[in-house]
C-alpha positions in Angstrom: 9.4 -37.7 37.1 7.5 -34.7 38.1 10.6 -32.7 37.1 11.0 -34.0 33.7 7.1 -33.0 33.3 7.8 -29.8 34.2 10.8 -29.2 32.3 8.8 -30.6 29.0 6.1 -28.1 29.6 7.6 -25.3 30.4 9.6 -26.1 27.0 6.5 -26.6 25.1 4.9 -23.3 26.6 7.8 -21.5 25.0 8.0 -23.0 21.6 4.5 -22.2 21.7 5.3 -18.2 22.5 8.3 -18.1 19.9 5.6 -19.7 17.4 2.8 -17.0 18.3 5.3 -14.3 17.8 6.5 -15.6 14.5 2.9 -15.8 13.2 1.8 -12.1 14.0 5.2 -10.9 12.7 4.4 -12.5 9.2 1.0 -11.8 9.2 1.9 -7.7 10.0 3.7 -7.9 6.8 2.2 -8.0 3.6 3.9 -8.2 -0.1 3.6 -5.7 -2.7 4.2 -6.2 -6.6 5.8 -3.0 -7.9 6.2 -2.7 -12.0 8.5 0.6 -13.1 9.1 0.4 -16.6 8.3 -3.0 -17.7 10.2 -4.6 -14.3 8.4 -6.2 -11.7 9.5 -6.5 -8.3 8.2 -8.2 -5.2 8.7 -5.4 -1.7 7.3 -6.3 1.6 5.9 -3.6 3.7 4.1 -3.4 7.4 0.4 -4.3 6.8 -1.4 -0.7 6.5 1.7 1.7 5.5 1.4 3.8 2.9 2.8 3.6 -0.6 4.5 7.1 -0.2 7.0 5.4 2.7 7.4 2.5 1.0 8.7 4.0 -2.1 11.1 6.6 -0.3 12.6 3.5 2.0 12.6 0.7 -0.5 12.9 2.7 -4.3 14.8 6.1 -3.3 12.3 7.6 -4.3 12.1 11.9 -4.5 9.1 13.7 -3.6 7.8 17.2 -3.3 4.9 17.7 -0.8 4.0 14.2 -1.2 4.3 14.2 -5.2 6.9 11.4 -5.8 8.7 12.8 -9.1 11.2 9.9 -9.6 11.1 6.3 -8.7 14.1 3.5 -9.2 14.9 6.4 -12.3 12.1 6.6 -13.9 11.5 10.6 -13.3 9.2 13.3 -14.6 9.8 16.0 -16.9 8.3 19.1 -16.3 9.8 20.9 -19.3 8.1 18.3 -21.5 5.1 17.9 -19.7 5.7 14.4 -18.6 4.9 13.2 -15.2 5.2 10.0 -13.0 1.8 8.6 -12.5 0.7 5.3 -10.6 -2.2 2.5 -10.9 -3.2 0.3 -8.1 -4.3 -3.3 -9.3 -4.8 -1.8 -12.6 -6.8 1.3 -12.0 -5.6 4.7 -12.2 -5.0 6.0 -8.5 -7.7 9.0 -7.6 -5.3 9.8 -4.1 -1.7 10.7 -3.9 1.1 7.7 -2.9 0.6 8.8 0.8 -3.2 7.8 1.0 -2.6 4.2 -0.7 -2.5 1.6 2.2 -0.9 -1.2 1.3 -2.7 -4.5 1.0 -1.1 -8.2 0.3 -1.1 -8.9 -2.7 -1.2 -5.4 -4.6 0.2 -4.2 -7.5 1.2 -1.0 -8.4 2.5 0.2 -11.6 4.5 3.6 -11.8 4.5 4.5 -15.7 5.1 8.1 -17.3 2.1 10.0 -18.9 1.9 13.6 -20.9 -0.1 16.3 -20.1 
């Protein structure tokens, strides 16, 4: 009987570990809401990585010295003097794509503007 004791616990114990691991796994993602051109779209990313890596990995993105200049094909236009801007939860991002760490829950919006 002792055995069987034994053998439940050390079963226990594990399903226990496998549950642990399972919980920090989906709490070191988080889930970002990405809008380019009118589409949303729903990325998960690790907790704290920046927007500039997601975008590369996820949205093939192309960047110059950390200046993303297309995303999912929406792309700037130099000769026109249109470029590829970004908001975060609806503001207007002061930093570039590489100093936005991701939050859950964010949304970004990538949208073209003339200057």
């Amino acid at each position: 009987m002792a055995v069987i004791s034994l053998s439940q616990t050390a079963c226990t114990s594990n399903s226990n570990q496998k549950t642990s691991e399972s919980t920090k796994q989906s709490q070191s993602k988080v889930t970002i809401q990405i809008t380019i051109d009118g589409k949303t779209n729903s990325y998960k990313a690790e907790q704290g990585s920046n927007l500039l890596d997601l975008v590369k990995k996820q949205l093939h993105a192309d960047e110059t010295d950390g200046l993303i200049n297309s995303v999912d094909g929406l792309k700037s236009d130099p000769a026109n003097k249109t470029y590829l801007m970004f908001k975060v939860n609806g503001t207007d991002s002061a930093v570039g794509a590489a100093d936005v760490k991701l939050k859950d829950g964010d949304k970004i919006e990538f949208y073209l503007s003339k200057f």
